[in-house]
N, C-alpha and C positions, 0 to 999 in steps of 0.2 A: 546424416545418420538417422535411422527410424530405430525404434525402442519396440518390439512388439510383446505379444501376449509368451511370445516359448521364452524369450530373454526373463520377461518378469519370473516368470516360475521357475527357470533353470537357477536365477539367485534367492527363491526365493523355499526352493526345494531343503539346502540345508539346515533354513533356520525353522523350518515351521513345526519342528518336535519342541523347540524350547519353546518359541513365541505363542505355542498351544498351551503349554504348562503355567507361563505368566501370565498371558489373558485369563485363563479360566479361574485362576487363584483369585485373582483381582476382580472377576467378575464375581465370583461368589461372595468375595467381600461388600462389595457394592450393590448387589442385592440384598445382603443385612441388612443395608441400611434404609430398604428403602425403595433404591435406584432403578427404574427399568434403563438395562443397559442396552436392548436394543432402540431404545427411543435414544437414549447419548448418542449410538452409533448412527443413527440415522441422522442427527444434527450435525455431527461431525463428517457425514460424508457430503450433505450440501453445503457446506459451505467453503465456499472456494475465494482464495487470493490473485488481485489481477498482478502478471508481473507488466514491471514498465519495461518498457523496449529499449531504454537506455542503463538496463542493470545487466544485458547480457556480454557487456565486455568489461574491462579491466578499468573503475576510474582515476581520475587523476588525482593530486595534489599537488600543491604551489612548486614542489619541487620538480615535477612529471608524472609520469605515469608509466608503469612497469607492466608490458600485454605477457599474458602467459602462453599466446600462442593460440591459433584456430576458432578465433573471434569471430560472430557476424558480422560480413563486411556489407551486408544488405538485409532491408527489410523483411525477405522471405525467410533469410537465414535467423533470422531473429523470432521468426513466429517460428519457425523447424525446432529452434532451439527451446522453447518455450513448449511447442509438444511434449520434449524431451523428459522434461521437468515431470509435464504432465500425466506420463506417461509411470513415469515412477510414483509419483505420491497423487495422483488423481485429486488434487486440490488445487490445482493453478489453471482454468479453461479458459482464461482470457487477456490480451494483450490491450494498456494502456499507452495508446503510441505519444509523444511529444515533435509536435510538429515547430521549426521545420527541420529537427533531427530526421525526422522518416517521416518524408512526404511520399506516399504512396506515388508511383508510378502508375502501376499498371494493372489496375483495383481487380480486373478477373482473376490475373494471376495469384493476388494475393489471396483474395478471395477464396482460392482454391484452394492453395497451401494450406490457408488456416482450417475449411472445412477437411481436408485431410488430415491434419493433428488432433482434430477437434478441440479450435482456439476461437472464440470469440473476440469479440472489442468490445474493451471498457471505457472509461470517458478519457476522451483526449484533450492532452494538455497545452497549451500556447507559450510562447517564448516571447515577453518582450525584453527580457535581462540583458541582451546581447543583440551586437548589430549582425545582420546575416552581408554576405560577401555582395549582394549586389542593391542593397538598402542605401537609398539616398538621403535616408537622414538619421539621426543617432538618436539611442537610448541613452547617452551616459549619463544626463540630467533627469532621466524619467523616462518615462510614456505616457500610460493612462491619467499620469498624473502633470503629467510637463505642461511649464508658462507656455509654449507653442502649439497651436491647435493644431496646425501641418502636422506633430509629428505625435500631437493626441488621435489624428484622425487615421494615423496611417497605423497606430496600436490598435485601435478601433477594428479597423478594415482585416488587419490581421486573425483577429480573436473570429470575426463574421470568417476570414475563408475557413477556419478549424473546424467550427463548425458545420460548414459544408461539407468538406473531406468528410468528419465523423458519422454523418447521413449517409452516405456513400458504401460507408462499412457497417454503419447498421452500431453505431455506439449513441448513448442515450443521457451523455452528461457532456458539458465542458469545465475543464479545473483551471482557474487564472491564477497562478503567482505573480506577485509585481517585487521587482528591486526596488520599487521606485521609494527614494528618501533623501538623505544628506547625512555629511559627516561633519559639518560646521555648525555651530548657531548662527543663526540668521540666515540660512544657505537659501532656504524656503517659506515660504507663510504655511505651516502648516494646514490653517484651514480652510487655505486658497487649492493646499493640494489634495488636501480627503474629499471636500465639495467635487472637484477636476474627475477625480476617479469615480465616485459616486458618479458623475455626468456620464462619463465614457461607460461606465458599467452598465448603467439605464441602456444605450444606446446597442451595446452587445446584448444587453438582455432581451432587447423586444426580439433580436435574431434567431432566439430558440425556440424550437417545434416545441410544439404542446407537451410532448411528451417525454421532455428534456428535465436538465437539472444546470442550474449553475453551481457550481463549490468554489468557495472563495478561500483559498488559503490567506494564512498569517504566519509573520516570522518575527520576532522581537530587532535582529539584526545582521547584517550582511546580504550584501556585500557593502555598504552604509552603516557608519558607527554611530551618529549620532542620532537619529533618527527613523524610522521606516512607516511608511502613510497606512498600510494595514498592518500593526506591529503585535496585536493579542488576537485572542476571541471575541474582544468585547469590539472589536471594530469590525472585524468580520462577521457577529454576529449583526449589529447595527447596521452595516452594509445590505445584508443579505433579508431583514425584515424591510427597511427600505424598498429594497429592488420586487420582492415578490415573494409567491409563493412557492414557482420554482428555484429560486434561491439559498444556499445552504451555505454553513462554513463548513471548512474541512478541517481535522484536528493532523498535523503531522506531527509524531512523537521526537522532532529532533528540534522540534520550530518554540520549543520554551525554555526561559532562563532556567537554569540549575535550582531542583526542589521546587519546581511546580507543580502544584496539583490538579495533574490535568484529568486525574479521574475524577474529580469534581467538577471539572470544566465539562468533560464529557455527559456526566448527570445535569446537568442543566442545560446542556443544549438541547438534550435529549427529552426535556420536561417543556423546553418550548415547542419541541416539534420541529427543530433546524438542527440536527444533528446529519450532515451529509454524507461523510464519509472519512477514512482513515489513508494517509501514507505513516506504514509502518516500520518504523528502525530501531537505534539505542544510539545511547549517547554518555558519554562519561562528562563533557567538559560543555559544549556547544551542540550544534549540529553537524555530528561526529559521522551521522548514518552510517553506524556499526548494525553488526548483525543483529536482526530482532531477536532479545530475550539475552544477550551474549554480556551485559550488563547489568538492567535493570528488571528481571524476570518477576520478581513480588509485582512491581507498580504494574508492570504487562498484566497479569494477571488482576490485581485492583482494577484497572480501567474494563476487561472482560466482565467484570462483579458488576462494575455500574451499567453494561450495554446489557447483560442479560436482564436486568432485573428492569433495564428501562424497557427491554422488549414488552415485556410483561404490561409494565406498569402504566406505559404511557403507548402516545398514537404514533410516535418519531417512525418513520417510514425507513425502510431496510435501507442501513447506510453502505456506501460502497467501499473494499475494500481493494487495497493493495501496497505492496513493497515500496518504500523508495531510500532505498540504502545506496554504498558506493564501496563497491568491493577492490580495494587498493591491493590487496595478498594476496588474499584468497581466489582459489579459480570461482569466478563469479556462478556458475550452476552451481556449484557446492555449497557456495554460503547462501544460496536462492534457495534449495532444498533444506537450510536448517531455518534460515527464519521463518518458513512455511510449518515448521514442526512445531518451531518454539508459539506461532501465534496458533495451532488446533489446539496445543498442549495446555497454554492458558484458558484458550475458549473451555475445552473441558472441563479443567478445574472449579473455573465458573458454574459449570451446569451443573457439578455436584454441589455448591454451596444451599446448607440448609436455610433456605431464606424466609419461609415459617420462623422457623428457631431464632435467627439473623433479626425477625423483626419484634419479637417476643423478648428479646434481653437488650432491644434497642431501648424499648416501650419502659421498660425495670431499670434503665441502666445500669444491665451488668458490663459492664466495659471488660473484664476479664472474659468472660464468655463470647464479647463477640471479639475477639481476638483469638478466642479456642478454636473456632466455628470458622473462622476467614483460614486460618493458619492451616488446621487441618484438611484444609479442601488441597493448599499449595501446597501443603507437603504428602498429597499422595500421591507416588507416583502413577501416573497413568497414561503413558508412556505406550504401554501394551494394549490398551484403549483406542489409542488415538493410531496405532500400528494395523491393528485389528480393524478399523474402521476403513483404511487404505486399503488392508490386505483385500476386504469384501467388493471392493470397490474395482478394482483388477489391478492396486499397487504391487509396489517393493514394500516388505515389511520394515529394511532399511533403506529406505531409498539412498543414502552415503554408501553403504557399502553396495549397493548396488553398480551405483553409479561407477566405482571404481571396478567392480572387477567385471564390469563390462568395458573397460576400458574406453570412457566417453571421449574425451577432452584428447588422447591419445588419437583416436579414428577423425578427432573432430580436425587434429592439428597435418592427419594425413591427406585428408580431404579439402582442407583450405589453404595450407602454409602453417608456416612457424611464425609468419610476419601478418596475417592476416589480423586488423584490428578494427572493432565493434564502431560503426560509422556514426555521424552524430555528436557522439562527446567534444 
């Protein structure tokens, strides 16, 4: 299914008496203040979310997994799908693949597909968490981190082909997660295994074009209770000056214990200049990857407060973004077009904070004030801002209501099956 320009306008025809009346109110407010609202709208029309190639089906949970029907059962349908997105909210131009969920085949073809949706590639990501079906030797004690060189070398050799594939599509990062840990004391020598991974890491790093990036994620726990060899920022950030200067950590919002302040984690990575990039979700309990903002929308926003002001303030180089949630209910484009709203929405709010003002009642400690000053940025809504910036853009003003009465997920489930399911997971 292609999404074109008469589709956008024919949903996009009934709303645009009211969404002209709410913009403009809201614009005029925001010029009181101050605000050039075409400079917000211009920041909010560059900036775009990459989706990963394994959020456009249905995922799982220990119990299973429930497909709603007309899922990419291949790569290309996955970057089509991904158009789709893009096509309604003009903020999603690029696809995060995870190999070897989607190992390109047939790189013209694909190649083509995307430059026809108009989809880029964002950095691709390596799997060593899991044995693949024809791997001769197993992850379950590690990888880049395991007592066995054989099967450090063949994580090694892995992360090198992703790389390649990712030159091939023209992507300019690699993202490494590792499971690698224990659920025992004693299971490991710890710092026989951070040394192990630091090794293997060096060894992936010299493999990167000049022009590349490493991002080293961090998870506090699982699938490993007791332990994990990259487990905060402070180890990925340690890893990642270690290794170089193309080296970064990555901040994922589902990868910290409950009441972490990762908007200070993000301020300071950002003051060293290793701020790399974001996988964006929510989370109530763990790493829940619920829909962004669909929980914890203040913090979203606090973490937007600390990237804008770091843009400003410091050298940290544009960190890369994108989604990695697990849409179990919900039809997986639906909840991919609200976490896309929910993170422009907080970026916005960000840009109106008055950070003169902000730094001024910092200096005086008024602590009441900067809590006036943070508060009223969140609580305006701007909604019609962030709608207005897509609509310019050749969006849906609602891209959900869109999406349904164009009847996506419906034409999608005529055109693949009812049985058809998102390959890879």
């Amino acid at each position: 299914m292609r999404i074109t320009t008469d589709h956008i306008q024919s949903t996009n025809k009934p709303r645009e008496v009211s969404h002209a009346r709410e913009f403009n109110f809201l614009a005029e407010n925001l010029e009181k203040k101050g605000l050039d609202v075409e400079q917000l709208i211009k920041k909010l029309q560059y900036f775009q979310i990459a989706i990963p190639s394994w959020a456009l089906g249905t995922g799982g949970t220990r119990f299973g997994r429930f497909s709603g029907g007309g899922e990419p059962a291949t790569l290309i349908q996955k970057i089509q799908d991904i158009g789709i997105l893009h096509a309604l909210n003009r903020s999603s131009n690029s696809v995060s693949l995870h190999i070897p969920w989607d190992i390109p085949q047939d790189y013209d073809a694909i190649l083509q597909t995307a430059a026809e949706v108009e989809i880029g590639f964002d950095a691709v990501n390596s799997n060593t968490f899991q044995d693949q079906a024809d791997q001769s030797l197993s992850y379950k004690f590690g990888s880049l981190a395991n007592y066995d060189q054989n099967i450090r070398a063949l994580a090694i050799e892995h992360n090198k082909e992703v790389i390649r594939i990712g030159e091939k599509l023209g992507s300019k990062a690699l993202t490494v997660w590792l499971a690698d840990g224990s659920s025992f004391p004693g299971q490991h020598s710890f710092r026989k295994a951070l040394q192990s991974t630091y090794e293997s890491l060096q060894e992936i790093y010299k493999e990167l074009p000049s022009d590349w990036k490493m991002l080293v994620e961090y998870k506090p726990y699982e699938p490993y209770f007791y332990s994990t060899v990259i487990q905060d920022w402070g180890t990925s950030f340690l890893l990642a000056n270690k290794l170089g200067e193309k080296a970064y950590t990555l901040v994922d919002l589902g990868h910290h214990l409950p009441n972490t302040n990762i908007e200070q984690i993000v301020a300071t990575l950002m003051t060293e200049g290793k701020l790399g990039g974001f996988h964006f979700n929510d989370s109530k309990y763990g790493d829940d990857d619920l829909t962004v903002g669909s929980i914890k929308p203040y913090q979203l926003f606090l973490i937007f407060n600390e990237l804008v002001a770091g843009f400003e303030e410091t050298s940290n180089p544009a960190p890369a973004w994108m989604i990695d949630a697990s849409h179990n209910l919900k039809d997986p484009l639906e909840d991919l077009l609200q976490s896309i709203e929910a993170i422009k929405l907080a970026y916005a709010q960000a840009l109106i904070v008055d950070q003169n003002a902000l730094h001024a009642v910092q200096a005086s400690h008024d602590v009441t004030l900067a809590q006036e000053i943070l508060q009223d940025a969140f609580r305006t809504d701007l909604r019609p801002l962030v709608r207005e910036a897509i609509r310019q853009s050749g969006g849906a003003i609602s891209a959900i209501h869109s999406y349904r009465e164009l009847k996506v997920r419906e034409t999608l489930i005529k055109e693949r099956g009812k049985d058809s399911k998102a390959s890879g997971l």
